[in-house]
C-alpha positions, -999 to +999 in steps of 0.1 A: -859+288-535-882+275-503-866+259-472-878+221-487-858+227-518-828+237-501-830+210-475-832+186-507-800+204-520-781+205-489-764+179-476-727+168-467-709+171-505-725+203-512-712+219-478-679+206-481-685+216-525-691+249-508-666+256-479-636+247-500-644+277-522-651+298-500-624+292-474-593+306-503-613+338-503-624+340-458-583+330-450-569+362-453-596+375-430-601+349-403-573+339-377-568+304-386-566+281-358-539+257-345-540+220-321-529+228-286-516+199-267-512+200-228-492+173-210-515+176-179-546+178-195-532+142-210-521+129-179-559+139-165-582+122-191-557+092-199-559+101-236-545+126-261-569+159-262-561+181-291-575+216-283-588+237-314-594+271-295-618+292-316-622+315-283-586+330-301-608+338-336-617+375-346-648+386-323-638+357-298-656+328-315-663+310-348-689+325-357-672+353-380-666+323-405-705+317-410-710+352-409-685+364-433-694+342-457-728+343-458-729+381-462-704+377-490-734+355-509-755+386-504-729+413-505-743+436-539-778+442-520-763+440-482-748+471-493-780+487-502-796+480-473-777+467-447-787+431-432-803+421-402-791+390-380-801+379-343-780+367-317-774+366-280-737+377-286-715+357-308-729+356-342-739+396-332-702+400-330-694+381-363-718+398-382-709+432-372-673+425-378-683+409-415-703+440-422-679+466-409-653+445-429-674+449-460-691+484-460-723+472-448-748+486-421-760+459-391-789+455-376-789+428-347-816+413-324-804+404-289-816+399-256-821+420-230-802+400-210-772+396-232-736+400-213-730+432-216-692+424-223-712+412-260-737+438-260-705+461-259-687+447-284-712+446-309-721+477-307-680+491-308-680+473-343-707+494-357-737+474-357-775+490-341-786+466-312-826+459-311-830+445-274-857+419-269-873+400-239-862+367-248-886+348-222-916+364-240-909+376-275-899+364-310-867+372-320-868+357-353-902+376-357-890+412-344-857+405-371-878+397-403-904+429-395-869+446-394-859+431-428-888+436-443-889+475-434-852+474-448-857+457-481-827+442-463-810+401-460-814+380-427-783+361-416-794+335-391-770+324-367-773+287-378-798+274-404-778+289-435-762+272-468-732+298-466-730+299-428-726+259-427-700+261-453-685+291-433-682+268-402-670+242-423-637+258-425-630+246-398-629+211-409-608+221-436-584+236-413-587+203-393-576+178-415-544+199-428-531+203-395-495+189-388-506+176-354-528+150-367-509+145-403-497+114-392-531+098-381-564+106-383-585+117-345-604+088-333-630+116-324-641+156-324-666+169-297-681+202-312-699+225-287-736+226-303-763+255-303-785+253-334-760+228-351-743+247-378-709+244-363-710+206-360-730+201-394-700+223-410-673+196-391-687+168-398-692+169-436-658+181-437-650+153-421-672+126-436-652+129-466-615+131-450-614+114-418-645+088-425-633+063-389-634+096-366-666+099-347-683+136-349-701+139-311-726+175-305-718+183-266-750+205-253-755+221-219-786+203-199-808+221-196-807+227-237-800+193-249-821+199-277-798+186-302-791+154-280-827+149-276-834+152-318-807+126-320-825+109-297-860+108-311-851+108-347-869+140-350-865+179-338-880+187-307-877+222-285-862+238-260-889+251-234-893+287-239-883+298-205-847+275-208-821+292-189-784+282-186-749+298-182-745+290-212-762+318-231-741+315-265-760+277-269-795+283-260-815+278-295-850+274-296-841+239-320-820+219-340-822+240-377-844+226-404-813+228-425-784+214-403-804+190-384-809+164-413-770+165-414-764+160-382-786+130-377-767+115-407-731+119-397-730+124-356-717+093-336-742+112-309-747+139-281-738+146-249-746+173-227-727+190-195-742+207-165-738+243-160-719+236-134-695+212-150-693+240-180-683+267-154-660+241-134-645+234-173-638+277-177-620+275-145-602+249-152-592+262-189-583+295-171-564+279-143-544+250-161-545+263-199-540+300-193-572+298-219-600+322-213-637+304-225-671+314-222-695+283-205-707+277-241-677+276-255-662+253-228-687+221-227-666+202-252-638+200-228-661+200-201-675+166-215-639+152-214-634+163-181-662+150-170-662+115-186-693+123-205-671+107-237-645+082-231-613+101-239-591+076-222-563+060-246-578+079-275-572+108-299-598+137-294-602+169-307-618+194-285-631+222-304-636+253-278-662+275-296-657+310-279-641+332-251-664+359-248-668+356-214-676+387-186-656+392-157-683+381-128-683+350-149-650+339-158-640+343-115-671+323-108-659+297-127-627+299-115-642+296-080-663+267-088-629+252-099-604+263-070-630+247-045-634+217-062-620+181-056-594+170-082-607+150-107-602+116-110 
């Protein structure tokens, strides 16, 4: 089946068609999620914030959902020739946990300049690192000449059937939590990359909670997502993009979750990198809640009024913890020396 074809097919019913059977059989091995509530976090943003913190998920992120379930569509020939994914960390992790989980050998692309904290972990789990200049080569490139040597699958981090409907789970999870049984969220911010995780939530959502607003929160300097929305079309990153943020930088929004996106997202924002690091502080300081920068600009878009919060519902979903040391006490710097919000 080409890429057109499976745009044509994929769309919000037959990711949510998809992540309902697939989420009885990932349960048993994902850490499901709860809401955390903080009374000072509410008192700060005037508004109800509902935390969802996927930084407590196997590997540190979400991205073992997607990965798990996508190498489960492949599984019979994964375990012939192992399967080849790229990553600058998280969905390295989540991969090399689903194949170590399944019996299968990993081959990931990631950059050179990868934390190490990721680098490390990746490899403890059993999968073979391929380093890569990320400022001057292909990544995609260097991991299908590896797949083709193989014989072997390619699990992309984002532009996937099986991935989407991986991330979908947590929609699923969403809606049958106790904390918002009662009434539906007037709103979800979703930490965005390539889109996968917020094409996942929102057709989840579409269905379920049709009133709550789905927003993508990028970091500035790779608002690509916001700037798609924007235009009404994909556009790029500039090759050389750099940001704290590492886990978020994507070339551009995914052929595949794009189109769903632009049909169900109330809209993007996107957070500084200092407002992310300020946000892992904070989480760290006030949360006892350890987040990468990429997994923190959700919040740090509440924080920093980005999204009006105030006298509303919002669920914050925090995308990953995988954070080094040098990193998580510079943003607890950034945050001691800062003036109190407002």
């Amino acid at each position: 089946m080409n890429t057109q074809t499976i745009e044509s097919e994929l769309n919000a019913a037959t990711v949510v068609e998809a992540a309902s059977s697939a989420y009885p059989r990932l349960r048993s091995e994902l850490n499901p999620t709860p809401l955390l509530e903080y009374a000072g976090l509410n008192r700060l943003v005037g508004g109800r914030l509902l935390l969802k913190p996927e930084n407590l998920q196997r590997t540190g992120s979400f991205k073992i959902r997607g990965a798990l379930n996508a190498l489960d569509s492949c599984l019979p020939v994964a375990q012939e020739t192992g399967v080849v994914a790229w990553s600058s960390g998280n969905h390295a992790q989540g991969v090399a946990l689903a194949a170590r989980l399944r019996g299968v050998q990993a081959h990931i692309v990631m950059p050179e300049d990868a934390p190490p904290a990721k680098r490390t972990s990746t490899e403890r789990l059993g999968a073979i690192v391929i380093p890569y200049d990320r400022y001057t080569e292909n990544r995609e490139a260097i991991a299908m000449a590896k797949a083709a040597e193989l014989g072997a699958p390619v699990i992309p981090s984002y532009d996937h059937p099986a991935v989407i409907a991986g991330q979908a789970s947590i929609g699923l999870e969403l809606i049958a939590d106790p904390r918002v049984a009662d009434a539906a969220p007037e709103q979800v911010l979703v930490c965005c990359g390539g889109g996968g995780l917020s094409a996942g939530i929102a057709s989840v959502l579409s269905f379920n909670w049709p009133q709550t607003r789905v927003y993508a929160v990028e970091p500035s300097a790779a608002d690509d997502t916001v700037r798609s929305l924007a235009e009404g079309r994909r556009v790029a990153n500039p090759s050389d993009t750099r940001s704290v943020c590492d886990a978020l930088l994507t070339p551009t929004p995914g052929a595949l979750t794009f189109p769903i996106n632009q049909a169900l997202l109330a809209g993007g924002v996107s957070v500084t990198d200092e407002e992310a690091l300020y946000t892992v502080g904070y989480a760290r300081r006030e949360c006892r809640l350890v987040l990468e920068p990429g997994g923190a600009v959700a919040l740090a878009a509440a924080l920093h009024n980005k999204i009006d919060v105030r006298d509303r519902t919002t669920v914050i979903i925090l995308s990953g913890g995988n954070v080094d040391d040098e990193m998580l006490a510079r943003g607890c710097d950034i945050y001691d020396r800062a003036p109190a919000l407002e």
